[in-house]
Each structure stands twice: as C-alpha cells, then as structure tokens.
C-alpha positions in Angstrom: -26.0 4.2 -89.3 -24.0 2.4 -86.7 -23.9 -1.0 -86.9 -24.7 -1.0 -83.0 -28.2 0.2 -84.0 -29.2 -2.6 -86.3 -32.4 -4.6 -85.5 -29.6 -8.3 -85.3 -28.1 -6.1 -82.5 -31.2 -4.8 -80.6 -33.9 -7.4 -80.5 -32.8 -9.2 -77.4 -32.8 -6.3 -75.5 -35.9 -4.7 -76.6 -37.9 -7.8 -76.1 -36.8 -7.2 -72.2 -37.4 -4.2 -72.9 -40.9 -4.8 -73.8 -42.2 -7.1 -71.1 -41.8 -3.6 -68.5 -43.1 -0.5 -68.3 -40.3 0.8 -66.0 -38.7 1.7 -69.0 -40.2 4.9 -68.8 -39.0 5.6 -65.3 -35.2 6.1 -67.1 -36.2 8.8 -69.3 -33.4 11.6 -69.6 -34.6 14.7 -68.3 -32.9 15.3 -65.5 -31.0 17.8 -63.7 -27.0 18.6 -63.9 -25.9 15.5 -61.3 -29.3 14.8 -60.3 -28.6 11.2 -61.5 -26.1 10.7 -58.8 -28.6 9.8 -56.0 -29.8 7.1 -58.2 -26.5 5.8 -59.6 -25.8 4.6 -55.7 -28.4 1.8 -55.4 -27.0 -0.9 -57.3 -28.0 -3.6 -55.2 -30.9 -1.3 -53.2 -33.1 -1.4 -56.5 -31.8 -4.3 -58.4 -32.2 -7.9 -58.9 -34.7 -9.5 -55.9 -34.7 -6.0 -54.7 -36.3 -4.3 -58.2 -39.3 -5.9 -57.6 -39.7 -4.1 -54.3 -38.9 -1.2 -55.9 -41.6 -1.0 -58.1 -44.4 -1.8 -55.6 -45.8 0.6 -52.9 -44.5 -0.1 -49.5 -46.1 -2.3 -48.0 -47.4 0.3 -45.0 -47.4 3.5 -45.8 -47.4 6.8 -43.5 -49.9 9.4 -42.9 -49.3 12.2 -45.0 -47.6 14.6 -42.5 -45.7 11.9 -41.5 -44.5 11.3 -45.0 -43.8 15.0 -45.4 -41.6 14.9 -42.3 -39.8 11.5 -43.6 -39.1 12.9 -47.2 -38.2 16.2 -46.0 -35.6 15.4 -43.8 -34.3 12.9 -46.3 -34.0 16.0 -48.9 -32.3 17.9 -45.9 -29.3 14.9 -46.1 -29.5 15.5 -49.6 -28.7 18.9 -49.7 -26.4 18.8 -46.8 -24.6 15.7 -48.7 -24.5 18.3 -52.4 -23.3 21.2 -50.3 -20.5 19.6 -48.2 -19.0 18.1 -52.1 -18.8 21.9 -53.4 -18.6 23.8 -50.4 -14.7 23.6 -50.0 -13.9 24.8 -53.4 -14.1 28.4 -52.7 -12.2 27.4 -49.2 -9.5 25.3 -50.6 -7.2 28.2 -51.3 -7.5 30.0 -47.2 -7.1 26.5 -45.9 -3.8 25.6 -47.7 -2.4 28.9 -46.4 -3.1 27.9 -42.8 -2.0 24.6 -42.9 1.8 26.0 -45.4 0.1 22.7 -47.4 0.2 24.3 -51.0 0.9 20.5 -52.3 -1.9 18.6 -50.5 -5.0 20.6 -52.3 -5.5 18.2 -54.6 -6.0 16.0 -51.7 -9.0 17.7 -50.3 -10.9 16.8 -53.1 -9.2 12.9 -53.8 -9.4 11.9 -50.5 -13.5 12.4 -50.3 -14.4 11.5 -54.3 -11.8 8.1 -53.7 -13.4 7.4 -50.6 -17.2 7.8 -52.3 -16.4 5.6 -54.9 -14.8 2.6 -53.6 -17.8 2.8 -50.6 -20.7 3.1 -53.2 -21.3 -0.2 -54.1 -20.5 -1.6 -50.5 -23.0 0.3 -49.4 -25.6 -0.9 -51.5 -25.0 -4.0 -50.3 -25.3 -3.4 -46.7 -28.6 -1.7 -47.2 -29.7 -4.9 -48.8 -28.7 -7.1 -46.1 -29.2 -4.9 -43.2 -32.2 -3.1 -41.5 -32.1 0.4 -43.7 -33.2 2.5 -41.0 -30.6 1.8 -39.0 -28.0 1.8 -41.3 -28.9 5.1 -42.8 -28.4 6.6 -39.0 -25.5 5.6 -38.8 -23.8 6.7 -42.2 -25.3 10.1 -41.7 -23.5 10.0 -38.2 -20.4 8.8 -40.1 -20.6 11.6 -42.8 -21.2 14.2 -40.0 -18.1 12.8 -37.8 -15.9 13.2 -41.0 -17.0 16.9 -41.5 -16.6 16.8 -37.3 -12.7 16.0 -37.9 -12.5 18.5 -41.1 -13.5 21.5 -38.7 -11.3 20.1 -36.1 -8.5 20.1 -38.2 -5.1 20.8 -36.8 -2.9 19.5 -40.1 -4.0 19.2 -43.4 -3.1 15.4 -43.0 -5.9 15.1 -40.4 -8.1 17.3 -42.8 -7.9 14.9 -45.4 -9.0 12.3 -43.0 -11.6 13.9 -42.4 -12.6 14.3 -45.9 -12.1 10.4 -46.7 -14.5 9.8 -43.5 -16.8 12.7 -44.9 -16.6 10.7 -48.5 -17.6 7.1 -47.0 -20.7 8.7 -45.1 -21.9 10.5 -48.0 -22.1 7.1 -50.7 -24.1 6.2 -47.9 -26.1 8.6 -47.4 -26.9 8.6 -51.2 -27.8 4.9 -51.0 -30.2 5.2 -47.9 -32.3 8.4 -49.4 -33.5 6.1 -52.4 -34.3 3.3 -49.8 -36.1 5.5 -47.2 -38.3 6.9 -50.2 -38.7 3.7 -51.5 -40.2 2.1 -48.4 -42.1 5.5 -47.6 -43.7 6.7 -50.5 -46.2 5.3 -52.9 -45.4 4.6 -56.7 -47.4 7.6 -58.1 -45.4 9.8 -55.9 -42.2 8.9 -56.3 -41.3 10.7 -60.1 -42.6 14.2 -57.3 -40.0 13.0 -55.1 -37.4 12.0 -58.1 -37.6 15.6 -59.2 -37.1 17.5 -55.6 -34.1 15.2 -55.3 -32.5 16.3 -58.6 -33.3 20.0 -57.8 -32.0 20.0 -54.2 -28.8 18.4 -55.5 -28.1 20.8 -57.9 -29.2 23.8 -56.6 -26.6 22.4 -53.1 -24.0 22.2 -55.6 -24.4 25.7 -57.4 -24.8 27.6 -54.4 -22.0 25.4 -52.5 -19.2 27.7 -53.3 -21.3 30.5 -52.4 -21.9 29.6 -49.2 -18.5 28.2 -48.4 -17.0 31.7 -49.7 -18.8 33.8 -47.7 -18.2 32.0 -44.5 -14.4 31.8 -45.1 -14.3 35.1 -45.9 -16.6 36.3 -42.7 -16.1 33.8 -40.3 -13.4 30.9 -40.8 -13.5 28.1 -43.5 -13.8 25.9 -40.8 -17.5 27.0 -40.7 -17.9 25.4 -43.8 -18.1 21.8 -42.2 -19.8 23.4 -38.4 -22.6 24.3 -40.6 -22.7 21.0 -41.4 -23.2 18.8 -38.2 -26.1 19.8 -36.3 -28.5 19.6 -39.5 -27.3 16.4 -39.7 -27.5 15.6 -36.1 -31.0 16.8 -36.5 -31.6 14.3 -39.5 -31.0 11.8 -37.6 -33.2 12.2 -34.7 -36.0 13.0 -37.0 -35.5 9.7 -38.8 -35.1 7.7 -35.5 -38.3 8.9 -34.5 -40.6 9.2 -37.2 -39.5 6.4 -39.6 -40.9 3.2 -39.0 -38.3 0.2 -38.8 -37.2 -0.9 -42.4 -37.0 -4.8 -43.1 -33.7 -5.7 -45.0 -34.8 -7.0 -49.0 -32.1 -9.9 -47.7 -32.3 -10.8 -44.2 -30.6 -13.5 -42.0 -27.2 -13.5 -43.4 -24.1 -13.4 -41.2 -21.9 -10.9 -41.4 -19.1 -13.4 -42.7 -21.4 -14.0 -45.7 -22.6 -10.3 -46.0 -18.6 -9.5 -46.2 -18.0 -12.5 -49.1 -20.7 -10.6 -51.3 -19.2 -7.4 -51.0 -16.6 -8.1 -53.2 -13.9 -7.5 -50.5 -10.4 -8.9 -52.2 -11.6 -6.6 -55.6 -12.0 -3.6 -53.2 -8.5 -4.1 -52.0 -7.1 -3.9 -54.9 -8.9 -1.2 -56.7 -8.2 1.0 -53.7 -4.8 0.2 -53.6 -4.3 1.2 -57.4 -5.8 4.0 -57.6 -4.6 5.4 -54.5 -0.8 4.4 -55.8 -1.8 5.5 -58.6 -2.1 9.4 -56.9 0.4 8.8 -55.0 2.6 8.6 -58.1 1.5 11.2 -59.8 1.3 13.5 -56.7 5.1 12.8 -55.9 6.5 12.2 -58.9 8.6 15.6 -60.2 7.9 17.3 -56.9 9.0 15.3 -54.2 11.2 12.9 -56.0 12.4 12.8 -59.3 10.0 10.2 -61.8 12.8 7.8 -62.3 13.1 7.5 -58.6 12.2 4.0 -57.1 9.2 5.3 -55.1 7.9 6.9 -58.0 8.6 3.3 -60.0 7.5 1.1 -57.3 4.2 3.3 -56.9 3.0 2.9 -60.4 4.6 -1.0 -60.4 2.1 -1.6 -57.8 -0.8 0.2 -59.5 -0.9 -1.6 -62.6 -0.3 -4.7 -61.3 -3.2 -4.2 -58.4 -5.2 -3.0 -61.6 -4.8 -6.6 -63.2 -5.6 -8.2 -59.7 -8.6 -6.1 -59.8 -9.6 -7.5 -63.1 -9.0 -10.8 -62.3 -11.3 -11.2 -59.7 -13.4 -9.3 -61.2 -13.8 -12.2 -63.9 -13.5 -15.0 -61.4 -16.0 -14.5 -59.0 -18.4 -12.8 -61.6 -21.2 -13.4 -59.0 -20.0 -11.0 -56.6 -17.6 -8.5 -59.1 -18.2 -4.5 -58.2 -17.8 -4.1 -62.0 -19.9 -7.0 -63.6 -18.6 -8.4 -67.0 -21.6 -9.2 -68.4 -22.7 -5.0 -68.4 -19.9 -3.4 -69.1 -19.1 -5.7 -72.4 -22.4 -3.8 -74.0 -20.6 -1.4 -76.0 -23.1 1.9 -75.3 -21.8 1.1 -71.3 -18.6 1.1 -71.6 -18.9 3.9 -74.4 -20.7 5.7 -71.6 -18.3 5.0 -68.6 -15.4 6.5 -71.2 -17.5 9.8 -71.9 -18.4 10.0 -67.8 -14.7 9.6 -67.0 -13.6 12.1 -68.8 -16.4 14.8 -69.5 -16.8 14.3 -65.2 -12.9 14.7 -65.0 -12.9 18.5 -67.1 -15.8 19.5 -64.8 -13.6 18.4 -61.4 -10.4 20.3 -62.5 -12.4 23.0 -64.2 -14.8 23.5 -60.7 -11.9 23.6 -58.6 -9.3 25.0 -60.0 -11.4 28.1 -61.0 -11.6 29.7 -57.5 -8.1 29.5 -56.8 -7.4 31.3 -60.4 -9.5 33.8 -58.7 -7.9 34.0 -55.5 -4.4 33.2 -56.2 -4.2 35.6 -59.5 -6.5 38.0 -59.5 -6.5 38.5 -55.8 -10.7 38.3 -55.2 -11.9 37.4 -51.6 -13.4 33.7 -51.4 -16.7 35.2 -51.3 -16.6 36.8 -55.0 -14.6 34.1 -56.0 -17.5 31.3 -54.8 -20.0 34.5 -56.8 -17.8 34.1 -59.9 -18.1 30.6 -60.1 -21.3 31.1 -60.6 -20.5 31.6 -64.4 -20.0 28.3 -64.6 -22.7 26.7 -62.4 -25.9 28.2 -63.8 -25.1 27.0 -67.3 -24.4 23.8 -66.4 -27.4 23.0 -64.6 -29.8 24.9 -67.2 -27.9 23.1 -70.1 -28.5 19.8 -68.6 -32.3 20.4 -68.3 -32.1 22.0 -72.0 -30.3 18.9 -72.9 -33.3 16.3 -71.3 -35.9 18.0 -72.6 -34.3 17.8 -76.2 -33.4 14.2 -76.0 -36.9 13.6 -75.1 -38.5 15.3 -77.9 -36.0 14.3 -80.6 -35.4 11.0 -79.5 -31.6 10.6 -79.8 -29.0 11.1 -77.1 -26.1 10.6 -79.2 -25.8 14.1 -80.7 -26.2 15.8 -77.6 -23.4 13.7 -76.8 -21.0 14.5 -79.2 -21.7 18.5 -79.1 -21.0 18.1 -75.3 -17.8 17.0 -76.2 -16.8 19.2 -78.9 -18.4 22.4 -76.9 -16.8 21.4 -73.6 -12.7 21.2 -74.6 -13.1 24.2 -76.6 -14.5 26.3 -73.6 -11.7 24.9 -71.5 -9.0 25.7 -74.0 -10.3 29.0 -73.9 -9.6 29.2 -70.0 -5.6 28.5 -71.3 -5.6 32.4 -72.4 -6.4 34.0 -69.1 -4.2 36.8 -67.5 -4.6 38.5 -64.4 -5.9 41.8 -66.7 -8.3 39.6 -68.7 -11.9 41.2 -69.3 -14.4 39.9 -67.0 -16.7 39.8 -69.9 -14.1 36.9 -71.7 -13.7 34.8 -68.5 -17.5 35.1 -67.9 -18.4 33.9 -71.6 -15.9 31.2 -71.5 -17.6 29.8 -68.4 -21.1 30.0 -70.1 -19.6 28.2 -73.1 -17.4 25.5 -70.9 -21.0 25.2 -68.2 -23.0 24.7 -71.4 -21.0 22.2 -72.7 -20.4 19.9 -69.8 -24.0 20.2 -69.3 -25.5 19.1 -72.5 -23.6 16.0 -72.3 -23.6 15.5 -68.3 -26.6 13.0 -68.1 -25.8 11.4 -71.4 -24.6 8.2 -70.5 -26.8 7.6 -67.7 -29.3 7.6 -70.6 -27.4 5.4 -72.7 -27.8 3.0 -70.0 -30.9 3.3 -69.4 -31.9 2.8 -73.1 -30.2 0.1 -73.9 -30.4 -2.1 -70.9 -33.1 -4.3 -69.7 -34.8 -2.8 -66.5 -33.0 -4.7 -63.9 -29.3 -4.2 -65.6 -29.7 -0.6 -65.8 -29.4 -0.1 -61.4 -26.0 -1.8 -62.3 -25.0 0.3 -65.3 -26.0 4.0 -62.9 -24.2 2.4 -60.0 -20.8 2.0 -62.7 -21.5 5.4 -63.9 -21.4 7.0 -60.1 -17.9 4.6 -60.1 -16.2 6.3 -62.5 -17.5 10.0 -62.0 -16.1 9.7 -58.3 -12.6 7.7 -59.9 -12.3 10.9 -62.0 -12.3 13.6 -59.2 -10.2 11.3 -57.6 -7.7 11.1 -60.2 -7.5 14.3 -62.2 -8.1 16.7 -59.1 -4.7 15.2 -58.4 -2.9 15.3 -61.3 -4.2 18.8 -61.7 -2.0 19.4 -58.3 0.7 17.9 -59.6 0.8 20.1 -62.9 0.6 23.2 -60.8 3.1 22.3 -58.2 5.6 21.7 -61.3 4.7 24.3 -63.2 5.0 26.7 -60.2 8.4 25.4 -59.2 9.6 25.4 -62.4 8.6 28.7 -63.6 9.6 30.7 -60.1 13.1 29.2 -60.6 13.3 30.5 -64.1 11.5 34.1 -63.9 12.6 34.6 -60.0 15.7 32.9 -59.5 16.7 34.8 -56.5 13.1 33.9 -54.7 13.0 30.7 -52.7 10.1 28.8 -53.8 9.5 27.2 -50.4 8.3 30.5 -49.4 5.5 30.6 -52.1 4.4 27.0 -51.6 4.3 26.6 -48.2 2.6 30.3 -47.6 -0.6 28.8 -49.7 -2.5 29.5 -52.6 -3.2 33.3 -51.2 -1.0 34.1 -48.3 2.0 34.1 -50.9 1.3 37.7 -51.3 1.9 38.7 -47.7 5.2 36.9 -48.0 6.4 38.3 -50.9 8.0 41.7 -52.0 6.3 44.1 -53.6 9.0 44.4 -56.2 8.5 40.9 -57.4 4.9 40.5 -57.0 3.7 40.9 -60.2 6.2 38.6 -61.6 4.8 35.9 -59.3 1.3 36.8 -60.4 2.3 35.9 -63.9 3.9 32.6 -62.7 0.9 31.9 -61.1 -1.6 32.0 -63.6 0.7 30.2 -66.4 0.7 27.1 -63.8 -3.1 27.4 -63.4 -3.6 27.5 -67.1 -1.7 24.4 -67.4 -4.5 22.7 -65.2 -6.9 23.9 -67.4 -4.9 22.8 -70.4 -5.6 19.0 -68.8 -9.2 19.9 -68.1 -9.5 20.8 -71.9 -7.6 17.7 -72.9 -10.0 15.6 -70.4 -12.9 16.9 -72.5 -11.5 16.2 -76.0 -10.5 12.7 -74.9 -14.8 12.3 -73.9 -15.0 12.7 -77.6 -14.1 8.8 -77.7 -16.4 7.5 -75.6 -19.7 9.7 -77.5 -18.3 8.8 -80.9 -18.9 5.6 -80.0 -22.3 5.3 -78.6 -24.9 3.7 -81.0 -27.7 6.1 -82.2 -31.1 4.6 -80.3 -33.8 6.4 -79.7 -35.8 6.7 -76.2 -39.1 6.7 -78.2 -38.8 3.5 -79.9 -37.9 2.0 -75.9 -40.7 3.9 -74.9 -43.1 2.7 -78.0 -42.6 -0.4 -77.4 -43.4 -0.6 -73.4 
C-alpha cells in the first residue's frame, strides 16, 4: 500500500473531512468535462464565499421564474461547449481561405491560453463585483469574440477573435455556478449539477457535427453567426428576469480588487507560455532552432516561468497557484495526469478531422460524423468510470487503466493510411475515447477526496488551469510537427513541387493546386506528418502514466463514512 494512504498521512485531513457533509457533493460521477463548469469558481465557492454556497439564497424566485433563470444559464452553457468544438471540423476550410496552413494550431491556443490565464481572474471579479452584471457583460465579451471570428478577414484577426472568444467563455463558466448558486435552492442544485454536465458534453460531441455541416452547406463562418444572437438573447433574458446579485465581497476599489488578482504572476505566466508557443511554433519552420529568436523565445520563457514561481511563493495570499494545495502529493499527481491525459485528447480531437479532410478527402460534414467515433466513447466511458469509482471505492485504478488504454489507442492512430479500413480507424477511436474517458474525471476526484471542503474549489480551479495550459501548448506543438514533417517529407518525395504551394493552399485546397500526377504522393506525405501528431498525442498519454502512478489509493467511501 502507498505510503500516502497511511492513517500518520490521512488523519488531518479526514478530521476536516469529518466536520462537513459537503463531502458528498464531490462524489465522482460525472460526465466527460462536465467538471469544467465547476473547476472555474475558485474564489465564487471558496473561502468566505463557501459558506454562501452551501445555503439557499437568501430570496429565491417563483418557479417559472427559476426555470427561465436556469434555462438560459444552460443555453450559455451549451453555447460556451459548442463554440470550444465547433471549429474542429472547420479548421481545415478556414486555413485554405486564409493560405494560413501554419497558424491552425493557433485557432485552438489562442482561445484555451486565453481561458486559462482569465479563469481565476474571473473568479475574483465575481466575488468582488455585482454577479449579474458581470456575467452580462462576459457573455457580451464571449459573443463579440465569436463577432470578430465570423468577421474575419486574416487569420491573424481570427485568432483574435478566438483569444477574445476564450476570455468571455472562463467567464461565462464562472457566472453560471454563481447565477445558480443565488437562484436555486440546496436540494435542487445536484438536478441542476447534472443538466450542466449533460449539456456540456452533449455541446461538445455534437460540436463538430454542427460545425461540419454548416462549413460544408453554408460557410464556416456560420459556425460563430450561430453563435451571437442566442447569446444576445441570454443576455436580455438575464437582464430582465434575474434579480440583482450582491457581490460575497463588496466595497473594494478597483485598485485593491486588481492587487488580489494576482496581476504581476499573470504577466508572467502569460508571457511564458505564450513565448513558450512562440518557440515552438517558429522554431524549424520559420527560423532555424539555433536562431536567436528561437533562443531568446525560450530564454524568456523559462526565466518568466521562475518569475512566475517566485511570486507565486512571495505573496502566497494572493498566488493563482497556492503553495499550500499543490504541495499535497494526490494534487499535483493529479495536475500531472490532467496535463497530459487533457493534452492527448486536444491533439487527438483536432487533429482527427483534418486526417479526414486533408487525406482521405471527406467533406467537413462526414468528417465532424466521423469524429463521432471518438466522442461517444468518451463521454459513456466517463460515466462508466463514475459509476465504478463510486461502487468500488478507489479512483486510482481507473486511473492508471486510463493511462495505459489511452497511449495505446493513440499509437494505434500512427498506422493509418489513406486505404485504411474504416472498421480499424473506427475501433481505434473507441479504444483511444474509452481510454481518455475512464480517466478524464479522475483527478478532479483525487481532489476532492483528499482535500478539506474549502481547499477542494482551489484544487478544481488548478485542474481547469492546466487542462486549458495543455490545449494551449500541445495544439501547438502538434502544428509544429506537421508543418516540419510536411516540409520535410515534400522536399524529399517531391523535390520538383514547391512546398509553398501546399502550405499556403490549406489543409484541403492543396488538392486543387496540385497535379494529378503527383497527388497521390502528396496524400502519402500528408498522412505520415499527421501521424507524427498522433505519435505526440500517444506520447502525451504515456507520460499521464506519471502522474496516476503516483496518486495514493483512498477510497471515496471511507470520506463519505466518515461525513
């Protein structure tokens, strides 16, 4: 048995554990990212605030009232789900109509960086802020960001967009716990818990649907249309309805609203990890990786990392990662398996359609049907995975199967041809959707376990963090590794083909571009760059193996037997 799991390790926290019954509330049964709407409330549902939480509001609406309230908050929801999934099936049209082959990775960075560094910011604002209000407004944000996506005349104003888009929808996450928090009574809010995890996940498996069938039909620019007069209609529906909010905090200035938020850290953990992409998005495509750019890029990362960490520890009071949680070992054990298990399904997700596209030549409509193969099996592993962990006990095995399933399935995606049998790419997706799914809500659970009541807001809030950080980073690199692995291999197979004309054509209009005669040979190129990417993703997945291997083996009935 782990030495993390011994009584000398556990009694301090299951004393705390003991004096609340909201232990209950963190059971594991939840749906495939149906934990993301409550890893966004860090400060919304913690400390002064947790006590709030766990009361009924203070004046409650008439039941049609509520209905309308908690209705159009799941409408933001779904809107919020769809808009993260709905470009995937896009990506590959919009590159070919911006000639931006090298900026798809982008698409996706841009919005998950955005999410991430804004998450925790916005928790705080709701806290010191009238919520109503606020949550207006980051709904207007998030729909001005899709505004400028549709709008889009260059993919650099695209990815605007999608950083604008990305700010708005933290938000947005924050402000649906608070709004349901202030609107609905205790007993009702496990109802409301569960339509939020469904609504999330069934946004996010029929996303690429959706966004296939309107790029194919209509334009991909449809995708974020769709988008803004739902949310337009939120908003007036919420302005109207929704009684006025009082902050958990009020009467601070914004000068000290600004000091707690942490500012100085944010700096410098946006300006490494967006260094950090730039480096690897540049380096062997742009410039060579000995180049000073490339040098001075990573230079600046690491050493705005250790800035990051350094504040961090001297102004603990105020740190967007707090010390004191993430030295529990079953945290940062956690935040290791998240990272990576979260960075196999971003590469995995949206790399896929543009396998589709770009190789086998499907429409974005089948392709976003395809994906399916993949979505389904996630989302009904993850609820296989809860229930299990609920009636065994431990969430440590589920873990570890996650992580041996899920790089196995990914490695499987290495073999694919363009003649591949669509009964072997449709059982490798059930095999890589299972596994990423069994071990999806896993450390959310491990937080939740192990932590005392009002640490575990914190913990969810970290674990939102680094599942943004790792679309952010590895969408990226996954860019990178097909742009070089593209260039590379069209110099070597095709020498007398100019490999401008492939890149800047797009992930699908190459073939208009191209002669028949070498077609085929630029098919093959093709796919052995895009099963690189997957070679990462599968890579990503074994390296989750660390952070499950070391999470101690506790049981959610002995937190629950001693509530």
């Amino acid at each position: 048995m782990n030495s993390a799991a011994s009584p000398e390790h556990s009694d301090s926290r299951d004393d705390s554990h003991s004096r609340s019954t909201e232990g209950d509330k963190w059971t594991s049964s939840s749906w495939d990212r149906s934990d993301e709407w409550e890893k966004g409330t860090q400060d919304v549902v913690s400390n002064d605030a947790h006590t709030e939480a766990l009361s009924d509001p203070p004046s409650q609406p008439g039941n049609k009232r509520e209905i309308w309230i908690m209705t159009t908050v799941l409408l933001a929801v779904f809107l919020n789900a769809l808009d993260r999934t709905i470009i995937y099936t896009a990506v590959p049209r919009i590159s070919d109509e911006f000639h931006a082959l090298g900026d798809i990775g982008w698409y996706n960075a841009s919005f998950m960086l955005a999410a991430a560094c804004s998450q925790l910011i916005f928790g705080r604002i709701y806290t010191y802020n009238p919520p109503k209000f606020v949550f207006i407004t980051l709904v207007g944000l998030f729909e001005a960001g899709n505004l400028v996506c549709g709008a889009a005349p260059t993919s650099a104003s695209f990815i605007v967009g999608r950083a604008i888009a990305g700010m708005g929808s933290a938000g947005l996450m924050c402000g649906a716990i608070v709004v349901m928090v202030s609107t609905v009574s205790l007993s009702k809010r496990p109802l409301y818990q569960g339509f939020f995890g469904a609504v999330f996940t069934l946004a996010s498996i029929i996303g690429p649907v959706i966004g296939g069938a309107l790029t194919t039909n209509v334009s991909w620019r449809w995708c974020f249309y769709l988008n803004v007069p739902i949310g337009c209609a939120v908003m007036l529906v919420i302005f109207f309805v929704l009684d006025p909010i009082p902050p958990v905090q009020p009467g601070l200035s914004i000068r000290e609203q600004i000091t707690r938020m942490d500012p100085v850290g944010e700096v410098f953990l946006v300006a490494s990890v967006a260094c950090l992409i730039l480096g690897l998005a540049w380096g062997g495509n742009d410039y060579a990786w000995k180049d000073w750019r490339i040098i001075t890029l990573f230079a600046v990362a690491g050493v705005s990392l250790i800035a990051f960490g350094v504040v961090q520890y001297c102004w603990p009071d105020t740190a967007t990662i707090p010390a004191a949680t993430c030295s529990v070992r079953g945290v940062t054990m956690g935040l290791i398996l998240t990272f990576f298990l979260n960075g196999t399904l971003q590469l995995m997700t949206y790399y896929q359609p543009t396998w589709f596209q770009a190789v086998r030549g499907v429409s974005p409509e089948k392709s976003g049907v395809y994906s399916l193969a993949i979505g389904i099996p996630t989302m009904s592993s993850t609820l296989f995975a809860g229930i299990a962990v609920q009636r065994v006990g431990y969430y440590t095995p589920f873990a570890i199967i996650s992580s041996v399933i899920t790089p196995i399935g990914a490695g499987l995606f290495v073999t694919l041809r363009e003649n591949t049998s669509d009964a072997k790419w449709i059982g490798y997706s059930i095999l890589l959707g299972c596994g990423m799914g069994i071990g999806m809500n896993q450390a959310a659970t491990a937080c939740q376990t192990i932590l005392p009541p009002e640490e575990v807001p914190i913990a969810l809030s970290l674990n939102f963090l680094f599942q943004s950080l790792a679309g952010a980073i590895f969408v990226p690199i996954g860019q990178t590794v097909l742009n070089s692995q593209l260039l590379s291999g069209l110099k070597s197979s095709l020498p007398g083909l100019d490999p401008a004309i492939i890149t800047k054509a797009g992930a699908t209009g190459w073939r208009e571009v191209v002669p028949d005669a070498v077609l085929s040979g630029v098919v093959e190129v093709y796919n052995d760059a895009l099963t690189k990417v997957f070679l990462v993703g599968a890579v990503c997945g074994a390296l989750s193996l660390v952070g499950s291997l070391g999470l101690e083996w506790r049981s959610v009935k002995g937190k629950q037997g001693n509530t």
